[in-house]
Every structure is written in structure tokens, then in C-alpha cells.
DRENBA-473733 format. One record per residue (C-alpha): x, y, z. Coordinates in pm, whole numbers, padded with zeros to 5 digits, always signed. Each point is the difference from the previous one (the first is absolute). Layout:
% residues N
XYZ/...
% end
This chain:
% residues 302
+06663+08766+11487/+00019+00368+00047/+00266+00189-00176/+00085+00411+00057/+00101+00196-00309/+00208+00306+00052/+00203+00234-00276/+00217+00287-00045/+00139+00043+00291/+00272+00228-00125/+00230-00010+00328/+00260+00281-00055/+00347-00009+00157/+00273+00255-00151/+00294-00127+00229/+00273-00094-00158/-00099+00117-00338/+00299+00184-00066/-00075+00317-00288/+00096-00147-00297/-00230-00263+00022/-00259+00282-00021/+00115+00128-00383/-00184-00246-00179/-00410-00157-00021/-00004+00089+00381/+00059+00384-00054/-00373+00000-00103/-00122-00219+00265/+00191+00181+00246/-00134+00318-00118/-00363-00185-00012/+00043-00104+00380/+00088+00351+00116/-00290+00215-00153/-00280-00279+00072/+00064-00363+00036/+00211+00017+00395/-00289+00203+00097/-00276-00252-00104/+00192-00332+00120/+00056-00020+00344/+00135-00285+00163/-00221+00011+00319/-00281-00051-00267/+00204-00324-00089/+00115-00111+00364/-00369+00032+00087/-00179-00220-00293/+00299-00268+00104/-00145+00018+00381/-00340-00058-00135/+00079-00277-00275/+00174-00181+00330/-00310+00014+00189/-00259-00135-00297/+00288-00287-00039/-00037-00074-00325/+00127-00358-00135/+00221+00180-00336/+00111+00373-00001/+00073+00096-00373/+00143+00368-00140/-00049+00083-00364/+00317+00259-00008/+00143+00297+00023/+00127-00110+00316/+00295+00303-00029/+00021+00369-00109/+00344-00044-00204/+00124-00331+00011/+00261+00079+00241/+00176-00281+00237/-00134+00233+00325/-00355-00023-00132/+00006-00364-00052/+00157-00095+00275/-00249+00207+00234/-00282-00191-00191/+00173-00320+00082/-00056+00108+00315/-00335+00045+00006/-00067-00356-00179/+00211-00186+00242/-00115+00186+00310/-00315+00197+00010/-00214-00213-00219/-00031-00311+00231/+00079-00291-00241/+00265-00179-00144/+00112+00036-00339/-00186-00260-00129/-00320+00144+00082/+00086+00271-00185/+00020+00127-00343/+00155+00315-00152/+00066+00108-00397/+00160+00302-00108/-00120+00330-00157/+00112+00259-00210/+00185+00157+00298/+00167-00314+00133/+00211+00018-00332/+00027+00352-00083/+00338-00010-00163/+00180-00231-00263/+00284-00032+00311/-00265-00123+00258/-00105-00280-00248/+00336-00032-00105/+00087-00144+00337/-00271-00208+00123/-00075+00256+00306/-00415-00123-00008/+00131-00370-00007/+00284+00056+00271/-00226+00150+00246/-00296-00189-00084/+00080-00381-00082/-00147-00104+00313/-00338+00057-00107/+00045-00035-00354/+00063-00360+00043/-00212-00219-00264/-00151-00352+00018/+00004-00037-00354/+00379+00165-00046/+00060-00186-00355/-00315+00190-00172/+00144+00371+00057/+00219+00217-00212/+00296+00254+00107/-00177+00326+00043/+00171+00354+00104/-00120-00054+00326/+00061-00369+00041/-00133-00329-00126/-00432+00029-00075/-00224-00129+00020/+00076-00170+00339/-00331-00245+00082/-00109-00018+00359/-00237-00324+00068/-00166+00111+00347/-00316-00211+00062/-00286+00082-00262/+00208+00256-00173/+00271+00067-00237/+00212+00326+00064/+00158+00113-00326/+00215+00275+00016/+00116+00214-00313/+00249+00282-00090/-00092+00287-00163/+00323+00172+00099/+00224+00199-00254/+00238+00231+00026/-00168+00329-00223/+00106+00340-00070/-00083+00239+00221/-00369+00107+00065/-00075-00346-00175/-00179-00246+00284/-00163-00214-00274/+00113-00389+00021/-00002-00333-00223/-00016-00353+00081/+00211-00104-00328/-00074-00320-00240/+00240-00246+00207/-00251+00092+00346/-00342-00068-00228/+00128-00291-00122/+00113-00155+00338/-00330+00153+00148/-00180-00257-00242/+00228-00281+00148/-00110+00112+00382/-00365-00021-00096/-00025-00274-00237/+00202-00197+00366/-00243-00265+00162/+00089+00145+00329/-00104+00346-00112/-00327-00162-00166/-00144-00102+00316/+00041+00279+00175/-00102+00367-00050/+00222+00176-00161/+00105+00361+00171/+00242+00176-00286/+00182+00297+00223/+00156+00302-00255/+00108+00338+00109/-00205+00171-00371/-00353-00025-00023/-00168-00146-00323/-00222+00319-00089/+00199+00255-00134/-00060+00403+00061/-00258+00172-00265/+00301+00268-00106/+00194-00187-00271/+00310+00171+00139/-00090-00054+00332/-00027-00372-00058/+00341+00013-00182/+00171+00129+00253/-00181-00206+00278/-00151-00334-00063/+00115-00347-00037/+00071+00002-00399/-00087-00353-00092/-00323-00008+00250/-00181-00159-00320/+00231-00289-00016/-00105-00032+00392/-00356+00019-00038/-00047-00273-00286/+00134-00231+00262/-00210+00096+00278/-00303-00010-00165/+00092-00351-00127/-00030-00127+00400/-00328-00129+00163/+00074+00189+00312/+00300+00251+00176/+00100+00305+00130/+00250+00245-00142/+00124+00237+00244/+00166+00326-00045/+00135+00334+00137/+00155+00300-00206/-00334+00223+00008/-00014+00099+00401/-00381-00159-00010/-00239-00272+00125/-00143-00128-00305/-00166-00310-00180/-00083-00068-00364/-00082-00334-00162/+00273-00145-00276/-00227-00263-00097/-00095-00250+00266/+00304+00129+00191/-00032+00269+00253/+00254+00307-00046/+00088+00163+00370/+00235+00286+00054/+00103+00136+00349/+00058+00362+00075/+00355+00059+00175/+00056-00156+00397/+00182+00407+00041/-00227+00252-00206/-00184+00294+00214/-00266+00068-00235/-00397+00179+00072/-00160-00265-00235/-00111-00361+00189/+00126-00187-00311/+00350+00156-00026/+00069+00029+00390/+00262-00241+00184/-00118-00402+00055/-00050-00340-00122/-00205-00194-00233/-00095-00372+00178/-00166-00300-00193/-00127-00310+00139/+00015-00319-00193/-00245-00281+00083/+00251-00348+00010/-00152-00100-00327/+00152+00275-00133/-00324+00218-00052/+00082+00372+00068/-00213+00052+00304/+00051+00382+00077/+00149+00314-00130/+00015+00299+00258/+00303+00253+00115/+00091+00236+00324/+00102+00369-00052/+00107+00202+00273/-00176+00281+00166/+00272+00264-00045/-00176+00213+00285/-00033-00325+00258/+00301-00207-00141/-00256-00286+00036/-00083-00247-00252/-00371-00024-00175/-00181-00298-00247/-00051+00179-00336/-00038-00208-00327/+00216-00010-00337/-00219+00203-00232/-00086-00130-00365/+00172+00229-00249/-00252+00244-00208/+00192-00158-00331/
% end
């Protein structure tokens, strides 16, 4: 089973977004998106690594967040677009959770907008084990073949400048349902979260940025046998070990960047039918050829 791992797409789209919906979190992001961030994403980046990821035809697509800028209906909707039309597979070969930008304000969580644009491919086969989230209902279980997609929220509205998320007692707890499942127990378990585990070195940097009960998290993981946690939020390719589970973050499908580990692509693992992870490798794209080259997930310095 092959399965492509994409992240942060960050798909801006200001129509519609009428001024006042401006004076509030998104005044910062806006102001964020106009001295760097519009410059760096570009959506040719993303229409490209979607042309590509058709071509290697994977068997599951999944994107660990921050599939907006601001949380706004236009964004969302164009990324619905892109799901339903540019990916090449139906919604139930395909797996999304939110990030810290797919929630951005207490109003976008207050009405359901990740859900309402999303529930196609949030849909669970173990819908009685998850718990009403911001974003929707997590963890939704995915039993393909020899694994066991399990996606989580780390969305919350914050303050602004605040991108740091939580996963909250009542998502642990049903987490420990999911994996404790017989169906889950066969198979290998592939936990998708927007935050990474590993938290920045700067204590205020992690405060402001990282997933605050990442702890709570890891004590489960390193409970499991086997598994795969996979992430977005830093812009990177990178792989640490959380026990006997292997922790894999994907840079963002939009970002022009100089370094190979940061530039646009995928991440793509193979899984042997017994559930053995086979292969861990990724495409970035040559930003002077707009063609596509092997490169591996490097193994984090700490």
C-alpha cells in the first residue's frame, strides 16, 4: 500500500472577505501574508505537486493541516476544490485534519466551517469512539488494508501570533479507545496531527508554537509495538523515533524555499500487506526545472 503525505498547503483566497472580517486574529495573519508568507506560497508550487502525486498514484493521499491562510469560506472552498478535483481519488482515499490555520478564530470553530467543507473525508469507520472537537468529531479511524488511519485535531482558536495547539483530555482518552480497538490492533497504526511531538528549544518559542499536551501524546505512542505519526506545522521533511513508532513531518505542497528539505513536495511510504513499513522516501520540486526529484526524509539532529 503506498500512501502520499502532503501539509500546509495554505491556499489563500481574499474574495468575499468583506473588511470587517479583517479587525480581529486575521489582522496579523493578513499583515503576515503581505510582508512574507503570499510571496513564499505559490499555488503553481501546489497545482504542480498535485500533477505529480496523480502520476505516482498513490493508494491514500493524507494532509496534516493548515490547509487555509485564515479560515475563510473562499479558502476552503478552493481547497475543496483541489481534494475533489486535482488529486485523483475519491474521498475515501483520502484523509485531511486541520491545523492551527484551519481554525484561526473562535467564529470559524464556532460554526463548524472545517466540518462543513470537509465531512466527506472526515468520515470514520469507528464513528462511536470520537469526541466533538472544534473542528469536528476526532479521532475518525480509517481501516484501509494493513493500516489504520487515525486522524487528530490539534485545532484551537488562539490569540493572535499564538499557532500553538492541544489535543484536550476527552481526544487522549478516546485515542486510547481507537488503539486499544481489535481492528486497529492488527493493523499498523498511522496517527495523522497537524503539531509535531518535539517542541522548539526557546521556551517561548515552544509556548507560542507547539502542541501543549505533546507529553500526554507521546506516552501513548511509545506504548505501541509499531506506527507512524505524521505531522506538518514546521515547513520540513523530517523523521525522529517516539519509541518504536516512527515520527514524519512534511514540508508544505506550496512553499518556494532554497533548502531541499523545506522546498514544495510529498512524503510517500510503502507498507508491505503484513503491515511492515516497507519504505520511507519524498519528491521536492526543482524550482529552476519545475520537475520532480527522489530525495529522502532526513533523521532529525535531536
Amino acid at each position: 500500500m503506498r500512501i502520499v503525505h502532503l501539509s500546509d498547503l495554505h491556499v489563500l483566497a481574499l474574495d468575499g472577505a468583506v473588511p470587517w472580517r479583517l479587525f480581529n486574529k486575521r489582522a496579523t495573519g493578513w499583515l503576515n501574508l503581505k510582508l512574507k508568507r503570499e510571496h513564499a506560497h505559490r499555488p503553481a508550487l501546489l497545482a504542480a505537486v498535485a500533477a505529480r502525486i496523480r502520476e505516482v498514484a498513490p493508494d491514500h493521499v493524507v494532509v496534516t493541516g493548515d490547509l487555509s491562510n485564515l479560515s475563510l469560506e473562499g479558502e476552503l472552498a478552493r481547497v475543496r476544490t483541489f481534494l475533489d478535483d486535482e488529486l485523483g481519488l475519491p474521498p475515501e482515499h483520502v484523509s485531511v485534519v486541520p491545523g492551527n490555520h484551519d481554525v484561526y478564530t473562535r467564529g470559524a470553530a464556532r460554526s463548524g466551517r472545517f466540518e462543513r467543507f470537509f465531512a466527506p473525508y472526515l468520515v470514520s469507520d469507528l464513528p462511536d469512539l470520537a469526541t466533538a472537537q472544534p473542528a469536528g468529531r476526532f479521532p475518525f479511524v480509517k481501516l484501509r488494508g494493513p493500516v489504520a488511519l487515525i486522524g487528530l485535531s490539534s485545532a484551537r482558536p488562539r490569540p493572535p501570533l499564538v499557532a500553538s495547539g492541544s489535543l484536550g483530555p476527552e481526544q487522549l482518552a478516546a485515542l486510547d479507545r481507537v488503539l486499544a480497538h481489535d481492528a486497529v490492533r492488527s493493523r499498523l497504526p498511522i496517527v495523522l496531527v497537524h503539531h509535531p511531538l518535539h517542541a522548539p528549544r526557546s521556551w517561548w518559542k515552544a509556548h507560542m508554537d507547539a502542541l501543549t499536551d505533546a507529553d500526554a501524546l507521546a506516552s501513548r505512542l511509545k506504548g505501541l509495538d509499531r506506527g507512524l505519526l505524521l505531522h506538518g506545522h514546521l515547513h520540513e521533511r523530517t523523521r525522529r523515533a517516539v519509541g518504536r513508532v516512527s515520527s514524519l513531518g512534511a514540508t508544505s505542497a506550496s512553499l518556494a524555499h532554497e533548502h531541499s528539505a523545506r522546498v514544495a513536495g510529498f512524503n510517500v511510504y510503502d507498507v508491505a500487506d503484513d503491515g511492515t513499513l516497507a519504505a520511507v522516501g519524498a519528491e521536492r520540486i526543482d524550482l529552476g526545472t519545475g520537475s520532480f526529484v527522489a530525495t529522502d526524509v532526513p533523521h532529525a539532529h535531536s
